[in-house]
N, C-alpha and C positions, 0 to 999 in steps of 0.2 A: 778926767780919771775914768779908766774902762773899768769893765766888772766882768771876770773870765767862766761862761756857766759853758764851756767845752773839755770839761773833764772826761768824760767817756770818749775822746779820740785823743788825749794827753792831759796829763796834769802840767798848764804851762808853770805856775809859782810853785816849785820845789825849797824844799829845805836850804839851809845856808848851807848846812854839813855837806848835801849831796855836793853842791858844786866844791865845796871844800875838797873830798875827797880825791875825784877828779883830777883838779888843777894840783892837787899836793905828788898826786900818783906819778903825775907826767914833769915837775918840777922837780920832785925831789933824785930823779938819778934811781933810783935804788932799786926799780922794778922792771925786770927784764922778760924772756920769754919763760911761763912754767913751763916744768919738767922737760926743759933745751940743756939742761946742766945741773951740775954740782954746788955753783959757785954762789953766793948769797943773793945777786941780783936775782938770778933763775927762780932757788928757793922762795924769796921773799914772794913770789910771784903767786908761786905754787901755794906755799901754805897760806895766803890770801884767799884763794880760790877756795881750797879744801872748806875751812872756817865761813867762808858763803853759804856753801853748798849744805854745811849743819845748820846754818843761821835759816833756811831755805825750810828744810824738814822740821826744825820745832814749832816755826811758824804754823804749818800745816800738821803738824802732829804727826808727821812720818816715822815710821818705826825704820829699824836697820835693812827692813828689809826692801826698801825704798833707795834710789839713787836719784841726785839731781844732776841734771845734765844742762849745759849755759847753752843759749842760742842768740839770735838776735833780733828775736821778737816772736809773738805769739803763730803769727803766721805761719815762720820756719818751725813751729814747734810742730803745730798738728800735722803740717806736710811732713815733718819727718816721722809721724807716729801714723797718719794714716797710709804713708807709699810704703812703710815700712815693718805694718804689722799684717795689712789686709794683703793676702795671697789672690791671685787669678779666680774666676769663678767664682767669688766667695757673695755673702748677702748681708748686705749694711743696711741699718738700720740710723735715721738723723732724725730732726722736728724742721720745722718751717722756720724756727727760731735762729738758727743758725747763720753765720755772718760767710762773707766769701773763703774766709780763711779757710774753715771748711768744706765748704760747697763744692768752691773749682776743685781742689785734689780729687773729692768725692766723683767727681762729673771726669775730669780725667782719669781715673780707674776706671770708671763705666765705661768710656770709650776705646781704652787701649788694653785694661785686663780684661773684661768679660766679666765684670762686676755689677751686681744690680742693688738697687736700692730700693728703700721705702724712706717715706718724709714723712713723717709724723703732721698732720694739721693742728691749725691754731683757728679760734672764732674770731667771727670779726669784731673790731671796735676795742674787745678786751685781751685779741691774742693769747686768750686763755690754750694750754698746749692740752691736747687730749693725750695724755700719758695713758691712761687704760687702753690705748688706743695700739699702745706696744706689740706688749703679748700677742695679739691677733696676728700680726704680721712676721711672726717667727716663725721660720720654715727650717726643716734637715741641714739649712746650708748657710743660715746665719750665724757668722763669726764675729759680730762685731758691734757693739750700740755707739753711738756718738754724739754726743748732747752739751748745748751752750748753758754753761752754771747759772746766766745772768745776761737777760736779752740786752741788747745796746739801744735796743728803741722803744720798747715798754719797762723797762727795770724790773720787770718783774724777773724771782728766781723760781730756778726748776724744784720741783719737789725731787731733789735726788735719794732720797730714803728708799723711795718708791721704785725709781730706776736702778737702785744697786739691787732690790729683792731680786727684780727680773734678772738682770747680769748675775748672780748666782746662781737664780732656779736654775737658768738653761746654760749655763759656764761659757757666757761671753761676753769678749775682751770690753770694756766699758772706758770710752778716751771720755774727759771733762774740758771744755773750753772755759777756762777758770778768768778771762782777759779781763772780766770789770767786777771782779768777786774778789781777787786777790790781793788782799791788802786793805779791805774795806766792810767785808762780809765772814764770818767766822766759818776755816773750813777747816776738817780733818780728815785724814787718810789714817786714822790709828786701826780702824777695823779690815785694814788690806783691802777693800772691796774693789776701789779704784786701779785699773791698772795704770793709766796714766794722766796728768792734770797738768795742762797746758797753762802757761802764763805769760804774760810780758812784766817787763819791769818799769816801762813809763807812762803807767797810768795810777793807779792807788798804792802801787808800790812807791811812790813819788822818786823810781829813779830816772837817769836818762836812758832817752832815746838809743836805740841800736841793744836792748838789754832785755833779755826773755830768758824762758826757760820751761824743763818739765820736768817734772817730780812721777819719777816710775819705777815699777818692780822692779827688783835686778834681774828678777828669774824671767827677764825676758830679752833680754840680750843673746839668751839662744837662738830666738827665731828673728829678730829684729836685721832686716837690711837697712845699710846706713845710706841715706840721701846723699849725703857728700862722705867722697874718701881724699885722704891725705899724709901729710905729716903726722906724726902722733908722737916722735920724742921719743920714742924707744923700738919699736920694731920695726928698723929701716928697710930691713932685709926682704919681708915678708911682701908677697903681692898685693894681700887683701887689706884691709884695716882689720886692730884685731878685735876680734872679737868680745870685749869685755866691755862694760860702762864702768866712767865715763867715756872713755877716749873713744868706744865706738861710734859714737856723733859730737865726739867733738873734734873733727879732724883742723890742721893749721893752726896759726895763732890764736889765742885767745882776747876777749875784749878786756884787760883785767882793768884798765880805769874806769871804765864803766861799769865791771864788776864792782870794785870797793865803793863807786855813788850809789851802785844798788843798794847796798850793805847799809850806807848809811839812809837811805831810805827808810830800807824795813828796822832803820834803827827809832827812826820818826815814829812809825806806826806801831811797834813797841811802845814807846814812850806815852803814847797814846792810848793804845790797848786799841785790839780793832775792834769789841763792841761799842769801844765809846764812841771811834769813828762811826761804826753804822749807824748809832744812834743820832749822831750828829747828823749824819746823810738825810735819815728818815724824818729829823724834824724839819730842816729845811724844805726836804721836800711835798713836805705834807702841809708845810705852813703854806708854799707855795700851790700847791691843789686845792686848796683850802681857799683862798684867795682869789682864784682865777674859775671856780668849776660852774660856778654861777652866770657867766657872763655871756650874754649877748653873741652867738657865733662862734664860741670857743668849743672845740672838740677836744676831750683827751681819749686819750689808750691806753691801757692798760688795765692792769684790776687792781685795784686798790686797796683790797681789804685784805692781799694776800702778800706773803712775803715780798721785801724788794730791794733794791741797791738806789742809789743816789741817782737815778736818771729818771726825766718824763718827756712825753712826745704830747707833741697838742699843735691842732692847728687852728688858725682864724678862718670860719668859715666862708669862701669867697676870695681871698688873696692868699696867690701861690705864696708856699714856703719859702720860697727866698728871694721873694720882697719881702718877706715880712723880716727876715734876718739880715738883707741890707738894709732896712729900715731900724730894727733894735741897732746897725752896730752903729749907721748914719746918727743916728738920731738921739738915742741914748746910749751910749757906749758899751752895750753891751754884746759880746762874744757868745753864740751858739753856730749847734750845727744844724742846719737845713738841708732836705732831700731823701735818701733810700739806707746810708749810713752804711754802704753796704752789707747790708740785709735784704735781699731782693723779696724771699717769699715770705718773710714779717710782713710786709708793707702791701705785700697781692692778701694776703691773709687780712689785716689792718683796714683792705678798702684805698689804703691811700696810694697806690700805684701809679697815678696823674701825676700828684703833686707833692708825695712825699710828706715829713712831718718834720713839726720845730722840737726842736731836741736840747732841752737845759739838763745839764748835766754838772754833779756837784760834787769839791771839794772839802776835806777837811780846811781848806784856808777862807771857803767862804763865810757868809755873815747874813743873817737874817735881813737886816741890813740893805744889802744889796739885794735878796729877794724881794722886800718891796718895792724896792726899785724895778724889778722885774714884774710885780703883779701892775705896779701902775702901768709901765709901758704896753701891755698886753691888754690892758683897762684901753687906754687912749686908741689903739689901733683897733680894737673890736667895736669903738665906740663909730671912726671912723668910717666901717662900714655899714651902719645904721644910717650914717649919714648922705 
């Protein structure tokens, strides 16, 4: 029997329902292309979709004046919000915190628009983010902040309170990389502040794979250029794509079976409440630091005594990161991720740049249970190199 602590790159045990909906979507006939027709296959499709897309906003406390737009994965989300909000010349503002999804778009602006940046720093050991560190670095030509909700390799979360003041004082655009926050950490956009909050759907959202999304103003579909253009189902004629959300980034077919396992995902995490999920995250994970922070060659990262999501990074000191995770999956069956996680300047920030860091990462399906399981093994291999 294995024991799955790689939730922060997927939640592999999903709901029965998720797969129920799925397999019912593509069985039952009845669901064809949205808004391609009139006829009830097309509809059925569509008002599937529409009914997501609120399901999407009450979760997040979105008002009307918020549109959710489907992608297929967090990735496509910020690439379509950072190539398609940030104009030439402009000055962005990130942290160190931030994973490639991010980065490369960021780093290809820099190189092809004449775009410049600042990175925000993080300390070592605890990747503590110097946020006061913002404000300083706002110049006449900064349009833009862009910050990860919830690091993938300390768990720790961003003080966004703090971040929207700044994106108010100075009236710029603020994207949220929402990818391990969504569906496990309680978020709201009820005070407008955010313009757009990036997610995927196959991680705490426990949908599947191929399923993302972003929850953003309308009133920005003015300036928004759409990453991809195409079909839209109603303006064949027209050259451009049109101009309105949704349909301005959601050009072609839509994922809609993977839309409705979404749906019944965040029907799990309803069911659930997502504080009770965080709570659940936080105790595991704390039972788990708890157990392990005492030992012989054991390093963590992060800060502990400050907000967090369901992830910890720690390494044995002395045996690279992945032996130590062919060794947990060889040896006691258990599933993590070892190395950089891509997150390059977390881990230059962290110190662990060589060797990278072991990374347990929790679900709502796991079980205390199985963290001893996981502090014993971490016990034996730390013991190991004493040896």
């Amino acid at each position: 029997m294995s024991i799955y602590f790689d939730n922060a790159a997927t939640t592999a045990k999903k709901p029965k329902e998720v797969a129920e909906a799925v397999y019912q979507t593509l069985l039952s006939g009845e669901y064809g292309n949205p808004a391609r027709g009139s006829h009830d296959y097309s509809l059925n499709s569509f008002r599937t979709v529409a009914a997501v897309r609120e399901q999407i906003k009450e979760l997040v406390s979105a008002p009307a004046t918020y549109e959710v737009v489907f992608t297929n994965n967090a990735s496509m989300s910020l690439n379509m919000m950072l190539k398609g909000l940030i104009k030439p010349n402009a000055h962005v503002i990130t942290t160190s915190w931030e994973h490639n999804a991010v980065l490369r778009p960021l780093y290809q602006l820099v190189a092809t628009q004449n775009v410049t940046l600042d990175i925000i720093e993080s300390d070592e050991i605890t990747g503590h983010l110097r946020v006061s560190d913002i404000e300083d670095k706002i110049t006449d030509e900064t349009t833009t902040i862009v910050v990860d909700h919830g690091s993938n390799v300390t768990g720790n979360i961003i003080d966004l309170e703090e971040i929207k003041e700044i994106a108010q004082k100075y009236k710029l655009t603020l994207i949220v990389d929402g990818s391990q926050t969504m569906g496990q950490y309680p978020i709201s956009l009820a005070d407008g502040v955010i313009d757009a909050f990036c997610f995927t759907g196959h991680k705490s959202l426990y949908g599947p794979t191929g399923t993302g999304g972003i929850c953003l103003k309308r009133e920005l579909e003015k300036e928004l250029v759409p990453l991809l253009t195409g079909g839209d189902g109603m303006q064949s004629f027209s050259k451009t794509q049109p101009q309105e959300l949704p349909v301005l980034l959601e050009a072609g077919t839509m994922n809609v079976a993977g839309i409705r396992g979404l749906s019944a995902g965040i029907d799990y995490v309803n069911s659930l409440g997502v504080a009770s999920i965080h709570e659940h995250l936080l105790n595991l994970s704390n039972h788990f630091v708890s157990g392990i922070k005492d030992l012989s060659n054991v390093q963590l990262y992060g800060q502990f005594n400050a907000k967090r999501c369901g992830v910890v990074s720690l390494n044995i000191i002395g045996i690279d990161s992945a032996t130590v995770s062919d060794c947990l999956w060889e040896d006691y069956g258990i599933a993590i991720r070892p190395g950089y996680h891509c997150a390059p300047l977390m881990h230059e920030a962290l110190g662990t740049k060589e060797h990278g860091t072991l990374r347990f990462s929790f679900s709502s399906f796991n079980t205390l249970e199985e963290v001893d399981i996981a502090i014993n093994a971490i016990s034996e291999l730390s013991k190991e190199v004493d040896e």
